[in-house]
Every structure is written in structure tokens, then in C-alpha cells.
N, C-alpha and C positions, 0 to 999 in steps of 0.2 A: 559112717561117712555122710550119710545123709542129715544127722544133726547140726554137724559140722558145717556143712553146707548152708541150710537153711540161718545157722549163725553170722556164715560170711554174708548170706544174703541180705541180712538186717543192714550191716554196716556197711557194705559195698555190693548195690545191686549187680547182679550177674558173673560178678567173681567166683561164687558159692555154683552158680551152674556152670560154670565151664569147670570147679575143682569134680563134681560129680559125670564132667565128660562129655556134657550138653552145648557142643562149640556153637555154633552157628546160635543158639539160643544168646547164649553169653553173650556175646559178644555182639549181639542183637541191641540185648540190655544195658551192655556199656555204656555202647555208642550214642542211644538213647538218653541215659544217665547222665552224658555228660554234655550232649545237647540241652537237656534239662537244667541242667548247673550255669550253662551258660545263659540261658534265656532269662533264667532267676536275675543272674548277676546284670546282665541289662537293667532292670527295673520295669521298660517300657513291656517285655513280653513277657513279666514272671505270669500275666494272666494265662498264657499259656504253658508256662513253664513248671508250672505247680502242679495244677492236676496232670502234667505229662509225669512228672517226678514222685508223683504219687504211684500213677497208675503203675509205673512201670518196677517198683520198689514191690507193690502187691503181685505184679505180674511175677516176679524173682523168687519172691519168699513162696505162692503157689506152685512154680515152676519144681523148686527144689523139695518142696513137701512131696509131690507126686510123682518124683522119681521114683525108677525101681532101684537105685541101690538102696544098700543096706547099710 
């Protein structure tokens, strides 16, 4: 499951941690991902919007690697 995860994480930040059960996490990274989406699509704040979309895409795929399932 935990492959699995780290997969959904690639393409959808924090989906892959709430499938392994990490709510609060998840759903942390959503909200952020899609604050991120939106700032891009502004153009005026993608400067913030990028490294938050970064960050937070590395914060998912680390999140779901260091789970304990299995």
C-alpha cells in the first residue's frame, strides 16, 4: 500500500496520504496544493506559488515514504 501511495502522491499531492490513513496530513496537502494551483494560475503570485507547489508535492511523496504501512 505504501507503493501505491507514494504513486498517488506523485500525481496528486496528499491523496496517496489520506489512502494510507494520514487525514489530517492529507488533507493539509490538498488544501495547500490547491492554494498552490491557484496562485500559479494568477500569474501575479505563481512567485509564491511554485516553491509552495514544490514544497509541498516533496512534503507528500516524503510523507508517504515514511509511513508505517506496508
Amino acid at each position: 500500500m505504501k507503493i501505491v501511495a507514494i504513486i498517488v502522491n506523485f500525481f496528486f499531492p496528499g491523496l496517496g496520504t489520506l489512502l494510507i490513513g494520514q487525514i489530517g496530513t492529507g488533507v493539509a496537502q490538498l488544501l495547500l496544493t490547491i492554494v498552490a494551483a491557484v496562485m500559479i494560475a494568477t500569474g501575479v503570485l505563481s512567485i509564491i506559488g511554485i516553491p509552495l507547489g514544490i514544497g509541498v508535492w516533496i512534503w507528500a511523496l516524503v510523507s508517504a515514504a515514511k509511513s508505517e504501512v506496508n
